[in-house]
N, C-alpha and C positions, 0 to 999 in steps of 0.2 A: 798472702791471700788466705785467706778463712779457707777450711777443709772443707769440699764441696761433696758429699759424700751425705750417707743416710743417716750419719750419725745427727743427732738433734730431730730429725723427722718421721715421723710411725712408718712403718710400710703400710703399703696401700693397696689394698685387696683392688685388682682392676678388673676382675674376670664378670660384676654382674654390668661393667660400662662397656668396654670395648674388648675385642680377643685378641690379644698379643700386644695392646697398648698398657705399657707403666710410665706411670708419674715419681720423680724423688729430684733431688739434686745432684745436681752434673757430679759425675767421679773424675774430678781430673781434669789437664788442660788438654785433650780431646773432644771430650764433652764439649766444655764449655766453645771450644772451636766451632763445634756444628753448631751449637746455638747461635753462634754471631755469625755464619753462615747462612745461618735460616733468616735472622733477621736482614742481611744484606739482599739474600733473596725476595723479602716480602718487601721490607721500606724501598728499596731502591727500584729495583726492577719489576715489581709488581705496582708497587705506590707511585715510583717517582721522587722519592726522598732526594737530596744531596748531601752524602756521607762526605764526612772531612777526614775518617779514616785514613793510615798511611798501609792499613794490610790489604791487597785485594781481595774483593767478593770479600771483605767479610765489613759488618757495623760491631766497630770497635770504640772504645774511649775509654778514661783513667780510669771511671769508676767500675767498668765489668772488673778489673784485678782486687779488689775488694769485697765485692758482691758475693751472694749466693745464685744461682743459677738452677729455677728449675725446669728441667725437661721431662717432655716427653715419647719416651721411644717407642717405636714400633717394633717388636722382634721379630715381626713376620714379614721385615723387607729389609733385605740386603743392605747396607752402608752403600750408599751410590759415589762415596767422593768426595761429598758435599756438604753433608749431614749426618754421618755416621758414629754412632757412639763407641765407645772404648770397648765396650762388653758385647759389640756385634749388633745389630738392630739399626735404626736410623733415626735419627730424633726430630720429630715431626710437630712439637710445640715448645715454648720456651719463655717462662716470666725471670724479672730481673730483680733480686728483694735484696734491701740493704736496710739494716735495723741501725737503729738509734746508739746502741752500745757501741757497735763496729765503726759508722759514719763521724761519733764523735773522734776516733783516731784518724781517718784519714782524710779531714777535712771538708766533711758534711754532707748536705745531698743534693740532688742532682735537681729536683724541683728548687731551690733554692735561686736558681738562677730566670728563673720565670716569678715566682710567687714569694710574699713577705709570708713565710710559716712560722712565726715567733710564734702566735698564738697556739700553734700543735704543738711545738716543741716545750713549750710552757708545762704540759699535758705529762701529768706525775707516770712511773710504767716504761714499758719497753714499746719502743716505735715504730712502726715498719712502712718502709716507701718502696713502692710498686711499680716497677717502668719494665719498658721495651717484652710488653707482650706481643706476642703472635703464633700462629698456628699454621702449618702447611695448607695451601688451598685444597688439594685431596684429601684433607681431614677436618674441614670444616662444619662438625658432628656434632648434635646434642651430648653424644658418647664423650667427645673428645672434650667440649667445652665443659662437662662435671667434671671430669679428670683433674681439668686442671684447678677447678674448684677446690677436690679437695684434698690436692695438694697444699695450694695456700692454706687451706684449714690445718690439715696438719701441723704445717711449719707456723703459722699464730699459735696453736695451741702448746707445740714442743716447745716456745720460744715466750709464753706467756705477754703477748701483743696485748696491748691495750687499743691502740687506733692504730689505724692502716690510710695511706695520703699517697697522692701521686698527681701525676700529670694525666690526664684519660684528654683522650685525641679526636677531634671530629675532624672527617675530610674534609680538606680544603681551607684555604684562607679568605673566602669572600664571606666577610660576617653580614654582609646583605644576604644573601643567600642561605646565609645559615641563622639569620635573627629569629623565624621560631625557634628552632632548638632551643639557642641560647636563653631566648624570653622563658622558656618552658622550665628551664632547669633554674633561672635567676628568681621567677616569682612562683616556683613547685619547689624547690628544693634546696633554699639557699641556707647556711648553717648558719648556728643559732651563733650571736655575739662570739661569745669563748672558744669557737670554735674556726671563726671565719677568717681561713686565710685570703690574703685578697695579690692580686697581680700586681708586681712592681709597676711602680709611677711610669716609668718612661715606657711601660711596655703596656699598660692597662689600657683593655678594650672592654667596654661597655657590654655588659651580657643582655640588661636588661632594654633590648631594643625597639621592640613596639612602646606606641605610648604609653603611659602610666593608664590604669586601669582599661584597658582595651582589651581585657581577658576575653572577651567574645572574639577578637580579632585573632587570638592566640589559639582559640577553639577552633574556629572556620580554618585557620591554616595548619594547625595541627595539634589534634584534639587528643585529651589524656592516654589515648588507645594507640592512634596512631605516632604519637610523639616517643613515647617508649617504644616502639616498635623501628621507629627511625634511628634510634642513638644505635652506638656500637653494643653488640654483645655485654662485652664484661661491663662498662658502665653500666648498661640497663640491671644486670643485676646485682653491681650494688646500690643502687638506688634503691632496686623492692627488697636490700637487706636491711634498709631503714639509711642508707649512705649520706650524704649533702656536697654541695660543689662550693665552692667559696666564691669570694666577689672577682668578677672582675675576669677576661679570656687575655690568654694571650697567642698571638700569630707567632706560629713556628717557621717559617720558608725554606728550613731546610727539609725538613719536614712535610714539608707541604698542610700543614693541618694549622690549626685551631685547639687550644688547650685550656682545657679547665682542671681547675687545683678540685681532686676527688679526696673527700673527707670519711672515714667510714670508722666510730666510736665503736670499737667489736667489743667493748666492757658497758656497750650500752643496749646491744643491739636485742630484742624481744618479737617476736611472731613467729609465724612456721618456716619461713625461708629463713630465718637466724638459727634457728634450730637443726634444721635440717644441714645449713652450712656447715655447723660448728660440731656436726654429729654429736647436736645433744636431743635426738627423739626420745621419747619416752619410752623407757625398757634399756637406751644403748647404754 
């Protein structure tokens, strides 16, 4: 297992986001315990997921033993049990990052099995794949969601990431239900050729489900304002990082969701939210 510890990622001043919340990666198989913790608590019991896990209460599989795991601890609430980090506090958010260097040894990544990513992996640089976020529902904070922001920034920048790819989730598996999203994200935000991963054959669902050109219809059901305001959190904002979704969804049921392959060129990315992500403001 890769040293899950702060080495390779800046510390991270947390005092002007949240008071007693820090962001780094998990120290240890405690840590990362509460994190698969957390996430059994949210996918399963909060969602509805069905884990094939053999650990109880926790979402386990091959690749968390490889990964890097970043948390978020609260030091101002006791270890309940459940969630409790190594160094006291309780870890109350949690992303799952597995780069390119590492995945080439233990037999790749985890999107892989939903989406043909030849075309990212083609992509010259160090890679990084983004899964199994979530955040405690008592911390579901503007505070909390920077945190974790810019933690992943950190860790792209210690780790010189070129592009960042994953699976991003919308509730539910009725793509009737969900064909605006999907139209909204297929004809706003689809990446360019070189970059378009697309959903395996036996699994590929259609994103682009209103008619072809019915972009009024796309409007009237959900219009550029409220479409972004509909998606999850962390997609919506890599999307306004400049991000792209590739071709094509696929239905997860264990899951319960819907998944689109998230593309995000961070050696391309330019405006004030890239900026600001990558803590490169002017003067830092």
């Amino acid at each position: 297992m890769e040293q899950c510890s702060s080495i390779g990622m800046a510390q991270t001043d947390t005092s002007s986001l949240a008071a007693g919340l820090e962001v780094r990666l998990a120290a240890g198989a405690d840590e990362v315990d509460a994190a698969q913790a957390l996430r059994y608590r949210v996918f399963h019991e909060e969602l509805g997921a069905t884990l094939s896990g053999t650990v109880p209460g926790r979402d386990v599989d091959d690749f968390d033993a490889v990964c890097d795991h970043l948390v978020i601890l609260d030091h101002d609430a006791a270890p309940d049990g459940r969630g409790g980090g190594r160094g006291g506090g309780r870890v109350v958010g949690t992303y799952r990052l597995l780069r390119r260097s590492v995945a080439d040894r233990h037999g790749g990544f985890y999107s892989a099995a939903e989406f043909d990513i030849a075309p990212l992996l083609a992509r010259p640089g160090e890679v990084l794949e983004l899964g199994r976020s979530c955040i405690d529902p008592g911390y579901r904070t503007r505070a909390a969601m920077q945190l974790l922001w810019r933690g992943i920034s950190a860790y792209i920048l210690a780790h010189d990431v070129s592009l960042m790819f994953g699976c991003a989730s919308l509730p539910g598996t009725d793509v009737e239900a969900l064909a605006p999203a999907l139209s909204y994200l297929h004809q706003h935000h689809l990446a360019p050729p070189a970059l378009r991963a697309r959903a395996l054959p036996h699994r590929h669902v259609a994103m682009d489900r209103l008619p072809a050109g019915s972009l009024g219809a796309v409007a009237d059901r959900m219009d550029g304002r409220a479409a972004v305001a509909g998606l999850p959190p962390l997609l919506k904002g890599y999307l306004r990082l400049g991000g792209f979704v590739g071709d094509g969804a696929v239905i997860d049921h264990d899951f319960n969701t819907t998944d689109v392959c998230l593309i995000v060129p961070v050696d391309e990315l330019t405006g004030k939210y890239a900026r600001h992500f990558l803590n490169r403001l002017p003067g830092a």
